[in-house]
N, C-alpha and C positions, 0 to 999 in steps of 0.2 A: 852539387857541391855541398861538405857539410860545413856552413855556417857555426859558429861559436858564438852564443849567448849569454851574457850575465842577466841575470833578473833579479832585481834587488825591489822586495817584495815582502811587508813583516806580516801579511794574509795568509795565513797558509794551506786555504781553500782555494783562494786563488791563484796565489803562484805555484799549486798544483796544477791547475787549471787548466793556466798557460804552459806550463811548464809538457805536460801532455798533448796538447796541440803544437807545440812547438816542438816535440818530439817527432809527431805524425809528418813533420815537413824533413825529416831525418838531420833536425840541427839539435846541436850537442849543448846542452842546457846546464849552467851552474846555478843556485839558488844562495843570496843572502838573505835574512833574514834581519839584518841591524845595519845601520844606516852605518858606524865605524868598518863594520866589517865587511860591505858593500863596498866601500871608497879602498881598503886594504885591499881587494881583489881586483878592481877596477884599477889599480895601479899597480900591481906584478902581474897581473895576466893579460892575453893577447888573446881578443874578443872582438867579433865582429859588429858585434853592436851591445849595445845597456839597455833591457829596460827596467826604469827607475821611477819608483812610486816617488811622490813627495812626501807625504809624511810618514814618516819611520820614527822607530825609536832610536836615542845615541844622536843622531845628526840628520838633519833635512835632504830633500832630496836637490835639493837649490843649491844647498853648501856644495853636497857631493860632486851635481854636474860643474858649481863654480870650479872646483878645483881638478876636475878633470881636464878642462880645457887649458889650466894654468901648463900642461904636458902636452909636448910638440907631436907625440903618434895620434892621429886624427881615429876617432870611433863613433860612428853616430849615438843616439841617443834620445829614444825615444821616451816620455816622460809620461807616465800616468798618474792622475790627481781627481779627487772628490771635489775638488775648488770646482767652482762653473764662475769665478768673477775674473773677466776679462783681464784683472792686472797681473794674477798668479799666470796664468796664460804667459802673457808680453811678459813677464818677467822671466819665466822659461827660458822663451826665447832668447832671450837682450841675453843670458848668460850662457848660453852656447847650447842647448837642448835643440836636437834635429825639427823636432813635431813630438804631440801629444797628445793623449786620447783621454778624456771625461769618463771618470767610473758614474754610472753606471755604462758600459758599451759591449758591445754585442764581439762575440768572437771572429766573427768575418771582419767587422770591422779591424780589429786589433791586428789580424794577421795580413789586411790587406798593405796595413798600415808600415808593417814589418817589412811586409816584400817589399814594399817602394822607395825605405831608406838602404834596404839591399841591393837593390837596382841601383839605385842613384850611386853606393858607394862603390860598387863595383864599375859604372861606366868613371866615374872618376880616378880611378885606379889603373884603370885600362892602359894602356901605353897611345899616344896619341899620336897621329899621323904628322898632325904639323911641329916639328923639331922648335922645343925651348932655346931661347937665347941663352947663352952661358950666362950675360950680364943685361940688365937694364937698368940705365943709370935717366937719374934726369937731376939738376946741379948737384948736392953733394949724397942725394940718395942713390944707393943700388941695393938692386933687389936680385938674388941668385936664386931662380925657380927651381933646379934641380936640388941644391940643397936646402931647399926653402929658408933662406939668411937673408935677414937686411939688415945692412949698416948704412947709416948715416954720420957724413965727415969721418969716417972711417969707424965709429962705435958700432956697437952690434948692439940690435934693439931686438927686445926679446916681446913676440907677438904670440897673440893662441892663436889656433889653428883658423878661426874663422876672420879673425885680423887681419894675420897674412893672405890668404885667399881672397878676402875684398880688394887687400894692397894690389896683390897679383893681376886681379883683373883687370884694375885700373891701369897697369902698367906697363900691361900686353896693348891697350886702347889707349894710347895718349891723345888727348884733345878732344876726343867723344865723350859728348853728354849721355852719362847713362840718368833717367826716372828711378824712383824707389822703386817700384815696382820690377824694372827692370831689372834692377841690381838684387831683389831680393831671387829672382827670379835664376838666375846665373848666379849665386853664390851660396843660396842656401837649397838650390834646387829645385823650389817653386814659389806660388804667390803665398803669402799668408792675407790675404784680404782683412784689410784695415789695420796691418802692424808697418805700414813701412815707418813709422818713426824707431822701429827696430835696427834700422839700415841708420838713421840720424845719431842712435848711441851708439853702433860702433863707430863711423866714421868721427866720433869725437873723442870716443878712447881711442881711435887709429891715431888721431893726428896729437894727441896729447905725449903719444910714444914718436915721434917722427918729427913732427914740428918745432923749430924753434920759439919757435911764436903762434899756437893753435887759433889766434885769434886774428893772426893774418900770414891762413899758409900760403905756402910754396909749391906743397904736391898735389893734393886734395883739395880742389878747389870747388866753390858754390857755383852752380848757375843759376841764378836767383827765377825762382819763380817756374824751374825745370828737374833740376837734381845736381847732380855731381861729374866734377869730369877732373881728368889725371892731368899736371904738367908735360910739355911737352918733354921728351925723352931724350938721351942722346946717344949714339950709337956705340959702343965699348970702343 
């Protein structure tokens, strides 16, 4: 399959680089080179994944992936940065970036790295054997997996893509305790060792959209001292 790439990239040694290996895997490579014009591509074009330096000229790579994810078509997003301090990292993350690779890094790694957000998004995409519920309600929340909408008391709450897919999970699982780990595990595709407080800020923007009162919900509940688990549901 040919893959579709943006690589927004202001090196232009290096996004050659890659741009050439990523060639040799027969995916179809576009090149930004300014952080405005990266974010202008990644929003009228249909690409299988980003990868997106962090510092660019024009706009960061932070702002850029921010406001990707504000748009409901899900694209992974893998993030390469000269940072090595643990918060640039979890900051990545917390704003919706798939995984991320530390320059200086070696091309097998970068390319392993590629295929496995490609795997991942392709089994996600798959068509799945067990048939979605039209509706899952639980009191005045419903969640419609096929068209990925939720309203609550009949509003339409407007989620990114990895919002909703925490929501989702919970709401396929009612009354199971999932661990961070767990949940980082099933919804972002694997572990990040030592970020699950990454899973603690979305589930506080989840609930701050959803909740009437995020300081004593309804859907998203705490199991103190375990992790998290869904209200129970009710049947459409």
């Amino acid at each position: 399959m040919s893959y579709r790439v943006l690589l927004i990239e202001d090196n232009p040694e290096l996004a050659n680089l890659l741009k050439m290996h990523l060639q040799d895997l027969h995916y179809v490579v576009e090149l930004a080179n300014h952080g405005k014009l990266g974010l202008a591509k990644a929003e009228t074009g249909r690409y299988d994944l980003i990868v997106l330096d962090i510092m660019l000229p024009g706009m960061d790579g932070l702002e850029i992936c921010r406001q990707i994810r504000t748009h409901p078509d899900y694209v992974p997003v893998l993030m390469l940065t000269a940072r090595s301090s643990e918060i640039d990292r979890v900051l990545g993350l917390e704003i919706g970036a798939d995984d991320y690779v530390t320059k200086p890094f070696s091309i097998p790694e970068f390319l392993a790295r590629v295929k496995a957000l490609l795997r991942r998004t392709e089994k996600m995409r798959a068509p799945s054997t067990d048939k979605l519920p039209a509706l899952i309600r639980a009191h005045d929340l419903t969640v419609e997996p096929e068209k990925r909408r939720v309203t609550v008391d009949g509003r339409l709450v407007d989620l990114t893509a990895k919002e909703f897919d925490l929501l989702l999970h919970f709401a396929r699982n009612p009354g199971r305790v999932f661990t961070r780990e767990e949940l980082l595990e099933a919804v972002w595709g694997y572990s990040y060792e030592g970020y699950e407080h990454t899973v603690n800020s979305h589930i506080n923007r989840l609930r701050g959209k959803i909740e009437k009162d995020p300081a004593r919900p309804r859907y998203v509940l705490t199991a103190w001292g375990v992790g998290y688990k869904f209200a129970e549901t009710e049947e459409p």
